[in-house]
C-alpha atoms as one frame of an Amber mdcrd trajectory, in Angstrom:
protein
 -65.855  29.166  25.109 -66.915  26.471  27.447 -70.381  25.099  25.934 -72.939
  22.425  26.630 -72.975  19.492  24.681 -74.904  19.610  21.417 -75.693  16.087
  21.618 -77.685  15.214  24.410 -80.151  13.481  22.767 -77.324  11.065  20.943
 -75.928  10.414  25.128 -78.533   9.644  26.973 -78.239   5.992  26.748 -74.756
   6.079  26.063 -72.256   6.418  29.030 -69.048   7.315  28.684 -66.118   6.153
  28.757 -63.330   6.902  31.562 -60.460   9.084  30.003 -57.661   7.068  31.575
 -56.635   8.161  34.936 -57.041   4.658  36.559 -55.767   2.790  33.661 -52.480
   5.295  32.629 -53.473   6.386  29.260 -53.607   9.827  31.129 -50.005  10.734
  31.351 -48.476  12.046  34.461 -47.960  15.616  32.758 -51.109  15.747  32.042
 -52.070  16.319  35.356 -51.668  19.369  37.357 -52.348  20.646  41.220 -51.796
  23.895  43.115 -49.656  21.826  45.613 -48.448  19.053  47.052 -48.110  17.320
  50.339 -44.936  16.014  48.722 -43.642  14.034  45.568 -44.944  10.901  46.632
 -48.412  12.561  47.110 -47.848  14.748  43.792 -50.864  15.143  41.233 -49.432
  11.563  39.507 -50.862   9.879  42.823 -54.197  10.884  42.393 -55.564   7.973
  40.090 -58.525   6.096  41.120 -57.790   3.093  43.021 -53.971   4.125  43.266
 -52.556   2.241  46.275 -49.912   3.401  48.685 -46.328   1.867  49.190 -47.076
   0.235  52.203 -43.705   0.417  53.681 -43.542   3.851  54.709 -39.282   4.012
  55.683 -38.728   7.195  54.608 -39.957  10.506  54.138 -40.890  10.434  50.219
 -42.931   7.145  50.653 -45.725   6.622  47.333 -48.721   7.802  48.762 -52.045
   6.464  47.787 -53.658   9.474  46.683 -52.616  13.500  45.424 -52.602  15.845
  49.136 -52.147  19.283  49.016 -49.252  21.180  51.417 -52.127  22.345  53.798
 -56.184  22.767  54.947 -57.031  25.412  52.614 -60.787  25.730  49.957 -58.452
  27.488  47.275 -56.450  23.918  46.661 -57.290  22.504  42.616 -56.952  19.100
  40.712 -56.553  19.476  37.230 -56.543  17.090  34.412 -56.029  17.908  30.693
 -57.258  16.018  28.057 -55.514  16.997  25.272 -58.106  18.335  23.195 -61.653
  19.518  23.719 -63.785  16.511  24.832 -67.593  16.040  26.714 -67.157  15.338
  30.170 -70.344  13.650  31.550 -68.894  13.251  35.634 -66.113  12.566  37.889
 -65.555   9.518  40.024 -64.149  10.234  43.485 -62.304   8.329  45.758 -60.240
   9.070  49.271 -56.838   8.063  50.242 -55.640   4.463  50.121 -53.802   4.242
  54.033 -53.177   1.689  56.372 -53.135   4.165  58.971 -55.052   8.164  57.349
 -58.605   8.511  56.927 -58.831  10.884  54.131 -60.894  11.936  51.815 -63.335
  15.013  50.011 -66.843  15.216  50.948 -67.769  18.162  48.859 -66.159  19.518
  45.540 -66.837  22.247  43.092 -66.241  21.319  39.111 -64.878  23.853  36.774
 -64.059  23.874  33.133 -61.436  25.608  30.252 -60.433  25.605  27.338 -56.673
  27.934  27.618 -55.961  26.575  31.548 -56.385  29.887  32.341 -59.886  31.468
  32.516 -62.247  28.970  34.164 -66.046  28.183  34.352 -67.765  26.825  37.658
 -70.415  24.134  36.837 -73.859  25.620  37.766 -77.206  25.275  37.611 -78.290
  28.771  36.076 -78.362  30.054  39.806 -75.775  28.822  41.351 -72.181  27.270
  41.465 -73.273  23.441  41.977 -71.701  21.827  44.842 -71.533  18.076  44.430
 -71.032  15.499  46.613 -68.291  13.369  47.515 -66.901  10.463  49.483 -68.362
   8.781  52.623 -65.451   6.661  53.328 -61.691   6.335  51.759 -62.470   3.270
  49.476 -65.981   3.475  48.446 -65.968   5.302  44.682 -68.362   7.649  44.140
 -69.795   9.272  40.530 -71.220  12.217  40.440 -72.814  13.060  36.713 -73.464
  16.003  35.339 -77.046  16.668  34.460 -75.723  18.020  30.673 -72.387  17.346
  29.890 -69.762  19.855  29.103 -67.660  20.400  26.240 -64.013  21.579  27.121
 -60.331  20.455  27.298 -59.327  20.963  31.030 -61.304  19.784  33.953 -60.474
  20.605  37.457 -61.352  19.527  41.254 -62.491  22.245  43.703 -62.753  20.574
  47.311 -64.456  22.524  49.495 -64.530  19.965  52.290 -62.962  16.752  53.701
 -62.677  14.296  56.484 -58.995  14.300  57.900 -56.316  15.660  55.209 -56.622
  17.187  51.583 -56.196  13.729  49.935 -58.545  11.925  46.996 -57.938   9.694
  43.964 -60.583  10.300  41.107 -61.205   9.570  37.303 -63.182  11.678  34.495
 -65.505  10.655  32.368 -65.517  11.884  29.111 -66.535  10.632  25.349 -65.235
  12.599  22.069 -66.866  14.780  20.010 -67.348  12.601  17.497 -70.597  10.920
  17.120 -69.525   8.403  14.652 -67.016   6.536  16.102 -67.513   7.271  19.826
 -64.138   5.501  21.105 -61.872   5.821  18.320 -59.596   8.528  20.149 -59.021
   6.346  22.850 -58.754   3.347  21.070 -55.131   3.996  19.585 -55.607   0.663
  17.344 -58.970  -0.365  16.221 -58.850  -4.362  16.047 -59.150  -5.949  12.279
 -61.025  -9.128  14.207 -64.468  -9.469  14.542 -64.842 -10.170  17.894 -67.349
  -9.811  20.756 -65.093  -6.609  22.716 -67.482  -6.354  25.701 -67.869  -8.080
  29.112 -69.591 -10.912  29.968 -71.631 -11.744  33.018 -72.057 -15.804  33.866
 -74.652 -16.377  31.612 -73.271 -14.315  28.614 -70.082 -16.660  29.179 -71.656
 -19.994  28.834 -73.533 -18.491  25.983 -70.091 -17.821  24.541 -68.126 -20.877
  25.275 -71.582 -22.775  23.398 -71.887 -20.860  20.620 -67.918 -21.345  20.084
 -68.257 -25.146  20.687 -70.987 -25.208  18.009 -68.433 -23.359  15.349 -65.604
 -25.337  16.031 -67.055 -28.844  16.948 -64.121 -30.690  15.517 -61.310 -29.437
  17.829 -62.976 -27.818  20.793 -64.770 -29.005  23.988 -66.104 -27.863  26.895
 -66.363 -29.087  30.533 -66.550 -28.123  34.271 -63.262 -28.443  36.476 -65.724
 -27.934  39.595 -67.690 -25.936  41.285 -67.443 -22.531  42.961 -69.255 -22.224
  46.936 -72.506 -20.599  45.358 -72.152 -23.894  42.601 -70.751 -22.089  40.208
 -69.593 -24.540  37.051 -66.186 -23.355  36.703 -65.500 -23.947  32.881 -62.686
 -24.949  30.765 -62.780 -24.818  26.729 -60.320 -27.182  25.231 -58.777 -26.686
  21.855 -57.275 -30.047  20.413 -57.645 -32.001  16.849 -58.576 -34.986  19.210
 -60.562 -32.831  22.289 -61.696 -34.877  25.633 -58.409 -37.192  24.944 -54.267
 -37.518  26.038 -52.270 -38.112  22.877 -48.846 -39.797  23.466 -46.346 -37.303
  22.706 -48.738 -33.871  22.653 -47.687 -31.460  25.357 -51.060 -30.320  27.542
 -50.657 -25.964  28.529 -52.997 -24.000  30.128 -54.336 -20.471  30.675 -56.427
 -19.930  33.540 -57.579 -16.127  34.702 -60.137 -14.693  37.342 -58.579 -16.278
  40.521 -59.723 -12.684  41.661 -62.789 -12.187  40.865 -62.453  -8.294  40.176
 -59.198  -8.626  37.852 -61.644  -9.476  34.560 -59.420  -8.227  31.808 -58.045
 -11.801  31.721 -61.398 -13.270  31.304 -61.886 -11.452  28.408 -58.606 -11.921
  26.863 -59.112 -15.788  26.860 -63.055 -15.370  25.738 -61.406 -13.100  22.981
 -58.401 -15.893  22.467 -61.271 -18.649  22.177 -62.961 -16.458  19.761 -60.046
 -16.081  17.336 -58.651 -19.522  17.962 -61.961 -21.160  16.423 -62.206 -18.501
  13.579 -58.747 -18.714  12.364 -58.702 -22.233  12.330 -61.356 -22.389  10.397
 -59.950 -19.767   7.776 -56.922 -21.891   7.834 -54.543 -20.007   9.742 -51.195
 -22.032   9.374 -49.685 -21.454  12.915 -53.318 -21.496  14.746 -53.924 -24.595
  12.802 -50.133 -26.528  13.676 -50.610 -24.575  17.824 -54.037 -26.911  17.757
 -52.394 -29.814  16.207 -49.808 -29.841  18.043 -50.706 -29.128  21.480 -53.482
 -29.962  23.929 -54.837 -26.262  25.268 -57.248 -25.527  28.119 -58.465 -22.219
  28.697 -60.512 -21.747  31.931 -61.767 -17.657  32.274 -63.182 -17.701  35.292
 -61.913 -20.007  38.172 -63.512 -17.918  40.607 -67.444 -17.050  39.662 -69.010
 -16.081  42.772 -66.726 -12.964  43.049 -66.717 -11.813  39.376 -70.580 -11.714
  39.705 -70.087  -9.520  42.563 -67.765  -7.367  40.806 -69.554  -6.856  37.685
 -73.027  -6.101  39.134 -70.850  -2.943  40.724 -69.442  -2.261  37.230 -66.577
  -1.561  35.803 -65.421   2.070  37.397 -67.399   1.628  40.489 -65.842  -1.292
  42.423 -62.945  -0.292  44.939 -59.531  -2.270  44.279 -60.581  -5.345  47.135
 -64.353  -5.740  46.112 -64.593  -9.423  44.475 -61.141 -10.506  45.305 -61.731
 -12.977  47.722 -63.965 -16.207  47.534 -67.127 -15.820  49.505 -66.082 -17.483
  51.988 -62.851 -15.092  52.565 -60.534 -16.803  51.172 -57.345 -15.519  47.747
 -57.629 -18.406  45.817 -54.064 -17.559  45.035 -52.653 -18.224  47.989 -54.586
 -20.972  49.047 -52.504 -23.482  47.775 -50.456 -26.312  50.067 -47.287 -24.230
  50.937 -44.466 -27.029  50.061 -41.636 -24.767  49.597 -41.317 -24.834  53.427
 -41.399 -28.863  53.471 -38.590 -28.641  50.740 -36.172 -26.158  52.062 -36.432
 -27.921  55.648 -35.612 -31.345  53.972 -33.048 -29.289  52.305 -31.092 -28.091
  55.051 -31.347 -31.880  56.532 -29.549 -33.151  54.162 -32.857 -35.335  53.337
 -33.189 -34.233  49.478 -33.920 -36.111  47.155 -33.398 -39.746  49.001 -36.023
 -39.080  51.902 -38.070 -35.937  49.929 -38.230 -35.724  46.673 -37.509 -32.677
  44.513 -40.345 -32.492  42.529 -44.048 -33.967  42.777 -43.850 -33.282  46.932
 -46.764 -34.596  48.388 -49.923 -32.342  49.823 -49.324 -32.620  53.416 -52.234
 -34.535  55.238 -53.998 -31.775  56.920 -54.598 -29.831  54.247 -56.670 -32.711
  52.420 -58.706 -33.028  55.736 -62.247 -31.772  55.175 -61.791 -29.358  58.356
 -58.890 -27.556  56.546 -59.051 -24.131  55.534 -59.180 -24.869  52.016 -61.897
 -23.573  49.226 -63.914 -25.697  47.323 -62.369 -23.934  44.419 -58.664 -25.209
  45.051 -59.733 -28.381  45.877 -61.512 -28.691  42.304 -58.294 -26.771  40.513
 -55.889 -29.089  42.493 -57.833 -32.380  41.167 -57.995 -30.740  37.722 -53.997
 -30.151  38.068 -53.558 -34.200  39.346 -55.719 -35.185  36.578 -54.033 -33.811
  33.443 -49.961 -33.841  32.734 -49.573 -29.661  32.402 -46.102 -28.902  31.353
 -46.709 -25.234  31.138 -49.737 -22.446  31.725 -49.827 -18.841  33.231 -52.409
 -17.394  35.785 -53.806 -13.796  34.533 -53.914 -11.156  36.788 -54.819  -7.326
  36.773 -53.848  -4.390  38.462 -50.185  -4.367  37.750 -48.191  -4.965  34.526
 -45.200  -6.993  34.189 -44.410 -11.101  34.705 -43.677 -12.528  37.732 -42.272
 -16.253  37.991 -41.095 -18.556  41.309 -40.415 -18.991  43.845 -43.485 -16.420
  45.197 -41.877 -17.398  48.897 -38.774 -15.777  50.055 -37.344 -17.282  53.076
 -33.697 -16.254  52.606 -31.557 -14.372  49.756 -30.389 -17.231  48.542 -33.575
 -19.954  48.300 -35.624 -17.591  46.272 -34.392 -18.762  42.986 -36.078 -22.410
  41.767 -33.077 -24.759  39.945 -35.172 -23.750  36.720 -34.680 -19.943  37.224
 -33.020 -19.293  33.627 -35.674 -20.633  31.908 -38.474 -19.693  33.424 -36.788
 -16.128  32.763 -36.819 -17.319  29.385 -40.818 -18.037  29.651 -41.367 -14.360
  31.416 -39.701 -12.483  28.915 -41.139 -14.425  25.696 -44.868 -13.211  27.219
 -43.037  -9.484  28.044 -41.377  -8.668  25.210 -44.072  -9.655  22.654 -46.698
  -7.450  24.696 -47.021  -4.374  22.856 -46.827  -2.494  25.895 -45.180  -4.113
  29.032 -41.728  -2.714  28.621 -42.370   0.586  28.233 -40.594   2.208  30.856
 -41.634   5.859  30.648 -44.374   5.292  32.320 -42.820   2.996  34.999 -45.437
   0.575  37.183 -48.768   1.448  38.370 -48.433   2.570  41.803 -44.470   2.397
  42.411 -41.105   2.777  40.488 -40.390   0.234  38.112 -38.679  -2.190  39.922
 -38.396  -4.649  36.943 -35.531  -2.539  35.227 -37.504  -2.087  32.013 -37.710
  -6.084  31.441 -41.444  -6.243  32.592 -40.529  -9.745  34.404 -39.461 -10.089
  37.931 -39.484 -12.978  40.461 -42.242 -13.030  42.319 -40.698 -13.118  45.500
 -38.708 -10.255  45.102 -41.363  -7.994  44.418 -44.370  -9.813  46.958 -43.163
 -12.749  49.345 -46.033 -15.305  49.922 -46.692 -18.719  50.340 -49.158 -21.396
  49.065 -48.953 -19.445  45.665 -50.414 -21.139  42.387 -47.458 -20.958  40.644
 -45.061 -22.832  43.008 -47.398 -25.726  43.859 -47.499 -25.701  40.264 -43.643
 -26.100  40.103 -42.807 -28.365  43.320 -46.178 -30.804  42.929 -46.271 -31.280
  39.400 -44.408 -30.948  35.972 -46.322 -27.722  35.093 -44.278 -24.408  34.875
 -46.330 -21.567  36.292 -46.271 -17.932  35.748 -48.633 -14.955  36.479 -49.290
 -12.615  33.957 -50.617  -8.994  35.130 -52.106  -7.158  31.856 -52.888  -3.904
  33.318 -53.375  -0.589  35.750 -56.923  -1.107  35.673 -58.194  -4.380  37.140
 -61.497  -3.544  35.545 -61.097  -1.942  32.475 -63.772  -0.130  30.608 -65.521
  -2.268  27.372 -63.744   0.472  25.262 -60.694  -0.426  26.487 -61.415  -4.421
  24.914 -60.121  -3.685  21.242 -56.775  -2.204  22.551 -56.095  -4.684  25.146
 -56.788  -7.385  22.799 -54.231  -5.683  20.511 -51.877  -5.579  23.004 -51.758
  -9.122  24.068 -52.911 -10.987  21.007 -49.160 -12.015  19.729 -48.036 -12.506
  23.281 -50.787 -14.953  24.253 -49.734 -17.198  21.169 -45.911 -16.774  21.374
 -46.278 -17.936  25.078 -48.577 -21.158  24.108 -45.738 -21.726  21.714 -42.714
 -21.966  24.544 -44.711 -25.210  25.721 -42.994 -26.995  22.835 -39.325 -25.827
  23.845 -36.723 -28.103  25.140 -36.481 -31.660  25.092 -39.323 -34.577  25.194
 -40.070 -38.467  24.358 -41.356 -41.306  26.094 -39.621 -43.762  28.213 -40.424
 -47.506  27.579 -39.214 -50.920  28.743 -37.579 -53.059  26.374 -40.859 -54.744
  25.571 -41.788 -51.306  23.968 -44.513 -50.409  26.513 -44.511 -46.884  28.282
 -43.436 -46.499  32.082 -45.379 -44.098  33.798 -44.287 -42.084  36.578 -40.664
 -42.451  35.449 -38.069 -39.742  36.721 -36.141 -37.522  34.169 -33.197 -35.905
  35.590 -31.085 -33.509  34.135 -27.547 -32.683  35.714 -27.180 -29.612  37.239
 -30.246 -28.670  37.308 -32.002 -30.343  40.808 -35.829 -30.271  39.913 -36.827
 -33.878  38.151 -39.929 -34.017  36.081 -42.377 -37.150  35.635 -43.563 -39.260
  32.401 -47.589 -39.192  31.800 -49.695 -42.624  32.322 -47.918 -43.440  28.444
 -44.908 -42.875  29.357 -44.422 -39.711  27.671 -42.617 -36.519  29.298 -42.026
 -33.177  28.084 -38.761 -31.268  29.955 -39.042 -27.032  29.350 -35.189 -26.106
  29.040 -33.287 -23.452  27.515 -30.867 -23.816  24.257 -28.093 -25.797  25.401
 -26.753 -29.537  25.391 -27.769 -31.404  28.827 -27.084 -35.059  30.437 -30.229
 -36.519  30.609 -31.249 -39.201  32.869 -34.542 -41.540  32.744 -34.996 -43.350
  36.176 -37.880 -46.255  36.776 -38.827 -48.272  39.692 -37.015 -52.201  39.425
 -35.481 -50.730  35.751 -31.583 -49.797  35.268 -31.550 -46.003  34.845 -30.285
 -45.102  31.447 -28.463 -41.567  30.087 -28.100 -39.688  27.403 -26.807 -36.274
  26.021 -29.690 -34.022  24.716 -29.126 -31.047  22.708 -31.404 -28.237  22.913
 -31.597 -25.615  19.948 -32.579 -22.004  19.544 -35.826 -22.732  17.390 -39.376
 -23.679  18.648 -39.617 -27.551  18.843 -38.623 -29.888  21.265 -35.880 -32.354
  20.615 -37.271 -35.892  20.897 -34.780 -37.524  23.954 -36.071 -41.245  23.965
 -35.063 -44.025  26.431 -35.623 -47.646  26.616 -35.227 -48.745  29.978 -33.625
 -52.821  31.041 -35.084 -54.628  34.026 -33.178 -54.655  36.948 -32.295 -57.056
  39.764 -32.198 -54.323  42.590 -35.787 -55.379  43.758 -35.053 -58.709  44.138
 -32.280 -58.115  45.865 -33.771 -55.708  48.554 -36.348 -57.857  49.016 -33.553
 -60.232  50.161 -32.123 -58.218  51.998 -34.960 -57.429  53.980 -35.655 -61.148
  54.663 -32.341 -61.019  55.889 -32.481 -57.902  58.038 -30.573 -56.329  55.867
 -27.375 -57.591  57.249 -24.818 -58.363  54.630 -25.694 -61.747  52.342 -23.151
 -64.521  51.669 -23.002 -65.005  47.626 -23.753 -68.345  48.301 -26.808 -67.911
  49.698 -27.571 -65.758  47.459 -26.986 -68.168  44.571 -29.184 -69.849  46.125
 -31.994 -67.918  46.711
């Protein structure tokens, strides 16, 4: 029997949760259709904000939405829960196209408990017909004025613009009154945390209260500011905050370059949280991760567009709304493209004596103030100049997996950066540990999984761009850059927090942890004082990496023995063998560098026109 809920008075300011189309807790076989257009538009394809493949080449393309074989009112959507639950409305949403204009402008709602006999939602009198889309992207919710208590839901269109076509999810809480999430919450966190989502304000009122726990090893400041002047915040964990200490690696996580992928906001608001409480409670590895390693954490490097997202909320934003900057531009791919300067010096022959291999300058142009820059890259790009990063990881949303550089994909074989094993190494440390990421029944979000069930792929082989974070990260500084995507759902539902949080806790730290893996030390003169801005080199592999203003340097590699070279301006290089192991910490590679003549000598030689000097005159001189 198909009833009305019992407790209406216990829901009315409660709403409820979404039961997992968008995010893929709803299985594929747990949804059902009378037809389909095809496989690629099969019932799996009709998830809220499910996009299309794009490159339509054949005939069983991914579709961005479930279409039914032909124009007809008898066509039905059906989802099944899995047991009885109170559905309180369906969000509805048309077909993502480059090229279709589809979706349902009117739909009837039925309910069952067996699949087989069926109840129309009505209002005593009548079957009610709701509502639907206006346009393709725009969700819509329709609620139902008392929710319904059943275990099948289904979608009766009765009209539509163009083809059959729409993407939807269902909103529905459990029975239960006393725990109101549990069921979808498979494991209930042991922290106690603050699982919800916070707007600007809540988020400084975080980061502060956080600060005021854990004085002694955190601080916060501002990077910059967004367009609207927006602080964007970082929270720094160190047992000496605000300073560089000679030998201590600096990492970073930074998340909300898109505005509308939150979940990794959250995750480092939840990471700051548990950072400062299990230091204080004494937490061994939190405790040696802090002492040991200079970590920034910035949540939101793009304000103005997460405020735009969350005043929509958290099912009713389509998948573009607060991605860009408001002034238009993805912070992610705003970056100085330098792969293209390198690969051109490349094929000249003009690498590394005329362009260097790493630390490539930021063409001229793109520093003028007419260049089509945002203010929020020029602040991250000062913030990146400004502290010696030797790894961090961008977080994303709507897709989950690892993707590492190159991002740009000229030609087959230039995709690959010198440093591809271990940044494979990197990828896979963050994949594996997630509890989730390498699943591969369910594959990817909207496609196959292309990642072969490794949850890591290059990110050039699965999106080709330039001016990507991660490899002016790479080619303009010492920092190793990744992107981590945490989910289906760019916008995930507070209930979702606990589980999410669960899912990434151990891979968050094991990552931080890879920033102390491979070899480091500091290079000095023979009068024991650091060189900055010397040149380590290691043979084979044709990407150098810098010392800090110290002297210091920290080189990521992967378990192996390497020949190690320290290089200085008007010093005598010097070389060494460096042996790597498979355990976490780096192996201390030091080198003491001896003056050399060579200055003096060009300098000579330039007063001479460089034309070749007699020894005598050399004597001389």
């Amino acid at each position: 029997k198909i009833g009305k809920s019992r407790e209406k008075a216990c829901r009315q300011e409660e709403k409820c949760p979404p039961l997992g189309l968008e995010s893929h807790k709803v299985d594929n076989d747990q949804l059902l259709a009378s037809s389909m257009l095809r496989y690629g538009a099969g019932p799996h394809r009709g998830r809220l904000n499910m996009q299309a493949d794009q490159e339509e080449e054949d005939d069983d393309f991914y579709d961005g939405a479930w279409c039914a074989d032909n124009e007809e009112t008898q066509h039905w959507y059906e989802v099944d829960a899995r047991r009885e639950v109170e559905f309180t409305g369906v969000i509805l949403q048309g077909r993502d196209s480059p090229v279709h204009n589809d979706f349902v402008t009117s739909y009837f709602v039925a309910f069952s408990n067996d699949s087989r006999t069926w109840t129309v939602y009505h209002d005593g009198y009548a079957e009610w017909l709701f509502f639907g889309n206006v346009d393709k992207d725009t969700p819509v919710i329709s609620e139902f004025v008392e929710p319904v208590v059943a275990r099948y839901i289904r979608i009766l269109p009765q009209s539509w613009n163009g083809s059959l076509c729409m993407r939807l999810e269902v909103m529905a809480c459990p029975l239960s009154s006393l725990n109101s999430y549990s069921w979808q919450n498979e494991v209930t966190s042991v922290y106690d945390l603050d699982f919800r989502h916070h707007n600007y304000k809540d988020m400084r009122q975080m980061m502060k209260v956080i600060n005021e726990e854990c004085p002694s090893i955190t601080r916060i400041y501002n990077i910059g500011k967004s367009f609207r002047g927006l602080k964007i915040y970082a929270m720094e964990f160190s047992d000496n905050p605000g300073e560089h200490e000679t030998g201590e690696p600096e990492f970073r996580y930074t998340a909300g370059l898109h505005g509308n992928e939150v979940l990794g906001r959250e995750m480092l608001l939840l990471l700051m949280q548990f950072m400062c409480k299990e230091y204080n409670d004494g937490n061994p590895r939190v405790r040696r991760l802090i002492e040991d390693t200079r970590i920034h954490l910035v949540p939101s490097l793009n304000p103005d567009a997460y405020e735009l997202a969350y005043e929509m909320g958290s099912e009713m934003g389509n998948w573009a709304l607060g991605h860009w900057t408001e002034e238009g531009y993805d912070l992610f791919i705003n970056f100085p493209d330098l792969n293209t300067i390198l690969w051109g010096a490349q094929e000249r022959g003009w690498v590394p004596k005329l362009v260097p291999n790493h630390h490539i300058p930021i063409p001229e142009n793109f520093l003028s103030e007419n260049a089509s820059v945002a203010i929020e890259i020029r602040a991250i790009i000062a913030w990146m100049e400004k502290i010696p990063f030797v790894l961090g990881a961008n977080i994303h949303g709507g897709e989950q997996m690892v993707t590492y550089p190159f991002d740009m994909v000229p030609t087959a074989k230039l995709h690959q950066t010198p440093d591809d094993s271990i940044f494979r190494w990197l990828a896979i440390a963050y994949a594996s540990t997630h509890q989730t990421m390498t699943e591969t029944h369910r594959g990817m979000c909207h496609t196959d999984d292309f990642t072969s069930g490794q949850g890591i792929i290059n990110g050039g082989s699965w999106k080709s761009t330039s001016g990507s974070m991660n490899d002016f990260s790479y080619l303009h500084s010492n920092c190793f850059e990744l992107s981590l995507y945490l989910g289906c759902d760019k916008f995930p539902h507070e209930s979702e927090l606990p589980q999410e949080w669960e899912n990434n806790r151990e891979a968050l730290l094991v990552f931080m942890e890879q920033v102390h893996r491979g070899i480091k030390g500091v290079v000095k003169d023979q009068g024991g004082n650091g060189l900055a801005n010397a040149s380590i080199s290691v043979e084979g592999i044709n990407h150098d990496v810098k010392t800090a203003v110290n002297g210091d340097y920290w080189r990521l590699l992967n378990p192996g023995e390497y020949r190690v070279t320290a290089r200085a301006e008007a010093f005598s290089p010097a070389t060494k063998i460096c042996v790597v192991g498979y355990e976490i910490g780096a192996t201390r590679c030091n080198f003491v560098l001896a003056k050399s003549n060579w200055k003096r000598i060009r300098e000579i030689m330039t007063l001479n026109g460089n034309r070749p000097i007699k020894l005598s005159k050399l004597n001389k001189d």
